[in-house]
Backbone bond lengths (Angstrom), bond angles and torsions (degrees), N, CA, C in turn:
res aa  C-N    CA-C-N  psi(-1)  N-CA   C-N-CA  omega(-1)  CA-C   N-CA-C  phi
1 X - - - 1.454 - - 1.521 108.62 -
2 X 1.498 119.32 133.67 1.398 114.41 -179.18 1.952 89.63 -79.47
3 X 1.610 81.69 168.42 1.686 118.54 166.26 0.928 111.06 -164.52
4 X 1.095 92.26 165.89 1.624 153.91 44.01 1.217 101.32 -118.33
5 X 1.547 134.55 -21.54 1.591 121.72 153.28 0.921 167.00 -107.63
6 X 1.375 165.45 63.46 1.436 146.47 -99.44 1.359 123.97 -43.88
7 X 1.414 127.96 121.87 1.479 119.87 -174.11 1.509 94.06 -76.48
8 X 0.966 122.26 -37.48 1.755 105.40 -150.26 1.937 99.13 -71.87
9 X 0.885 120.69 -11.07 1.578 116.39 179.44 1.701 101.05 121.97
10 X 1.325 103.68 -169.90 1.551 112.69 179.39 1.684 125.47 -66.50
11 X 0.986 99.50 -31.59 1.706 110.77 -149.07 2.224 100.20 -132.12
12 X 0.920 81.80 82.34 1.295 116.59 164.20 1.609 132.66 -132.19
13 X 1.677 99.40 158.25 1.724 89.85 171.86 1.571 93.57 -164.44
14 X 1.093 117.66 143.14 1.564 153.15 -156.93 1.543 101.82 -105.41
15 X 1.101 131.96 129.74 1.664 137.04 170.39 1.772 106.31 -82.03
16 X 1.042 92.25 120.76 1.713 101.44 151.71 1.218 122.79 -96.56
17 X 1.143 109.80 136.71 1.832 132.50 167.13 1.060 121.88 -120.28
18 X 1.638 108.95 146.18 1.268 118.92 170.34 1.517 102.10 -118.64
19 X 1.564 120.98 131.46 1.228 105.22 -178.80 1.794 146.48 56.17
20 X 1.315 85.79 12.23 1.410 113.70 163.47 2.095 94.44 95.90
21 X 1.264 110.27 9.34 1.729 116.05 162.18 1.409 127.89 -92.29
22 X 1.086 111.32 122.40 1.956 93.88 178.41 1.600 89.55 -81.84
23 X 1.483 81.93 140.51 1.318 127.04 174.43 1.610 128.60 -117.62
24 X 1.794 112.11 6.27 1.487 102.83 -163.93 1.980 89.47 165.52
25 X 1.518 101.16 -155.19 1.479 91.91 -162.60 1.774 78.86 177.19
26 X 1.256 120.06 157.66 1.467 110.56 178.92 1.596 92.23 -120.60
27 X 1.392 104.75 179.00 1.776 119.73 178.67 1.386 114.93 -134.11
28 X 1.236 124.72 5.08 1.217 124.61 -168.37 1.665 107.43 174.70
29 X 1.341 125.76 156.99 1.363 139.19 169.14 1.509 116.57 -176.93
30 X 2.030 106.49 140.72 1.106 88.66 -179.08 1.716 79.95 -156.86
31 X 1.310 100.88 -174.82 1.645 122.16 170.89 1.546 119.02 -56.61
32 X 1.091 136.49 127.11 1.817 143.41 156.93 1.002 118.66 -76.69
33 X 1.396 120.63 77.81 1.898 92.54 -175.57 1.457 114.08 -68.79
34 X 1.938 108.69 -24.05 1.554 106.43 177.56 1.633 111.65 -39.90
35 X 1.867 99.20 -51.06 1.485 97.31 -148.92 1.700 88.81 -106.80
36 X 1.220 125.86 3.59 1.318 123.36 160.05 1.671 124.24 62.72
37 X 1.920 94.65 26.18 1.159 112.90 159.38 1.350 131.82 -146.26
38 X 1.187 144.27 156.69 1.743 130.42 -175.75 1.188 108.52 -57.05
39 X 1.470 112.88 154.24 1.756 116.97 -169.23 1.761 73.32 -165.37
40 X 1.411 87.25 128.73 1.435 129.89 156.90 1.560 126.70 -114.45
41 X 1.829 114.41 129.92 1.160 130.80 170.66 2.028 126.37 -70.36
42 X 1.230 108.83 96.92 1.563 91.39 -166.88 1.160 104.17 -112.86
43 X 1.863 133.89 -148.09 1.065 137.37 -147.26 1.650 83.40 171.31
44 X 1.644 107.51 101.52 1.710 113.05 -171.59 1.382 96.99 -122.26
45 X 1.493 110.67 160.63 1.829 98.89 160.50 1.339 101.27 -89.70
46 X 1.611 77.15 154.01 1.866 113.30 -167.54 1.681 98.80 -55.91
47 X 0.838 144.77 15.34 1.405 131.80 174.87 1.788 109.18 -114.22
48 X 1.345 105.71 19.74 1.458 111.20 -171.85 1.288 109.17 -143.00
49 X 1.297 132.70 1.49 1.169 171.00 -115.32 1.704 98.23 -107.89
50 X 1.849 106.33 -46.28 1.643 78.62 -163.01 1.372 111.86 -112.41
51 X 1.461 108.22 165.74 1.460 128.92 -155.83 1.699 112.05 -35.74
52 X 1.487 112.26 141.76 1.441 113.92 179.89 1.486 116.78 68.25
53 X 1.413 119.37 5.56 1.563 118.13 147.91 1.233 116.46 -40.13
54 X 1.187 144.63 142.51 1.296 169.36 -156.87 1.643 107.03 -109.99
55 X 1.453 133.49 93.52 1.336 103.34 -164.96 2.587 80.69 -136.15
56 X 1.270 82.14 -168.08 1.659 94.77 -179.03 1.635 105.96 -134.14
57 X 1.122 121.96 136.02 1.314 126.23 147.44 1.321 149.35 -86.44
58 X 1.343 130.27 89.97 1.189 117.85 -169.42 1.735 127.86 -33.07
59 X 1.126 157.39 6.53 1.447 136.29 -132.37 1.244 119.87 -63.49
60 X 1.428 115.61 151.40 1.524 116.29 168.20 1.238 101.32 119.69
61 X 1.754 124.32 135.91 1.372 139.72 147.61 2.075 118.94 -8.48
62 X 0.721 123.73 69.68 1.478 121.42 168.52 1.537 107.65 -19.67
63 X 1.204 108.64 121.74 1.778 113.88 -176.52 1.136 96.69 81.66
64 X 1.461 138.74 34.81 1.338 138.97 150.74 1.378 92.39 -149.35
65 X 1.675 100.71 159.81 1.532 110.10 159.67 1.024 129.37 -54.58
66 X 1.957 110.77 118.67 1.044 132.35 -174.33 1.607 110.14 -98.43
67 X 1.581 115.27 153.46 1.667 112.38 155.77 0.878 118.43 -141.85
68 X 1.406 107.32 158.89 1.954 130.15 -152.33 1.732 89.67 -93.02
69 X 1.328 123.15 124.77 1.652 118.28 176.58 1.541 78.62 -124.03
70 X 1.361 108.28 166.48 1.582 136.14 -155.64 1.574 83.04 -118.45
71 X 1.375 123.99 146.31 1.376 133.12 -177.90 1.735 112.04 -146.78
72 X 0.919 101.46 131.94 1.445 100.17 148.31 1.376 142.27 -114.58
73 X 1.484 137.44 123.72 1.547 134.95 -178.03 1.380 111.45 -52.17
74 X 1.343 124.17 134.92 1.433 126.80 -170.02 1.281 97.81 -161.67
75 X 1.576 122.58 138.08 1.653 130.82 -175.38 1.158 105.73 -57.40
76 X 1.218 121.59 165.11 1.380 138.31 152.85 1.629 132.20 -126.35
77 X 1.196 117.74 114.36 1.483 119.19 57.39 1.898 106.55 -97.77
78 X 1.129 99.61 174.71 1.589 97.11 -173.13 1.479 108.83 -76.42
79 X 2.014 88.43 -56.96 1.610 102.71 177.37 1.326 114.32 -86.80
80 X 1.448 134.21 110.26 1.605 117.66 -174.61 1.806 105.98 -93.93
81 X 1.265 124.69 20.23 1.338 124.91 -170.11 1.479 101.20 -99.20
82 X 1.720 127.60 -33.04 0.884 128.76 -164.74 2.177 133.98 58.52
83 X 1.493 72.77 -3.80 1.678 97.03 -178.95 1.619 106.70 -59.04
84 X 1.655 115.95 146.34 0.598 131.10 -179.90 1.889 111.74 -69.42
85 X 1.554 137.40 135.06 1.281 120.50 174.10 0.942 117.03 -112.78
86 X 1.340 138.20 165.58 1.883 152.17 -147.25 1.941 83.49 -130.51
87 X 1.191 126.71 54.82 1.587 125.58 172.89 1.584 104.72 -6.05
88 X 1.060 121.17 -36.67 1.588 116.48 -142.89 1.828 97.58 -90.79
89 X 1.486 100.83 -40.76 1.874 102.83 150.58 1.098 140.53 -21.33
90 X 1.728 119.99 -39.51 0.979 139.05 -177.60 1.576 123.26 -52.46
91 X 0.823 124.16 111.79 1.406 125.92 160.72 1.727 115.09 -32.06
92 X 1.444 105.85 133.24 1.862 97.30 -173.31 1.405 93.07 -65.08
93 X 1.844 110.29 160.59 1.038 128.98 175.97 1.926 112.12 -65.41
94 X 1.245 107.34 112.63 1.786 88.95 171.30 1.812 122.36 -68.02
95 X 1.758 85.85 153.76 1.200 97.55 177.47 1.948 118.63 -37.31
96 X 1.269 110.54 149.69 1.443 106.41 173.58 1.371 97.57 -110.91
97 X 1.307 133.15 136.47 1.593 156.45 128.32 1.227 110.12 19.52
């Protein structure tokens, strides 16, 4: 995914699936530097709802190349402390797979 801004413009929305079903559609996505990974805002049915569901994101313009990203459902707000962070605190990011 490029950044730091959305190429495709403002007003878009991405299909979620579960199992090859849409299940939802997102409204927003952007960078974590807290959690130091992309996090997207969606809108799923309520039967998929709770935490650590396993779901996919479509991204990309329909009639252009699209890609399948691996997701997981997680509450929101992310951070409920609202605390200010010292970045440099952070534990290094672990290796990814």
């Amino acid at each position: 995914m490029e950044m730091p801004q959305e190429p495709r413009g403002y007003l878009y929305a991405d299909k979620i699936l579960k199992d090859g079903k849409v299940i939802g559609t997102t409204s927003s996505r952007g960078y974590s530097a807290y959690f130091r990974e992309m996090i997207s805002l969606c809108v799923i049915d309520l039967e998929f709802h709770q935490p650590g569901t396993e779901v996919t994101v479509v991204w990309g313009n329909p009639g252009s190349p699209q890609r399948e990203i691996k997701a997981r459902v997680v509450p929101a707000p992310y951070k409920t402390d609202r605390a200010r962070v010292d970045f440099n605190t952070l534990p290094p990011t672990p290796p990814r797979g």
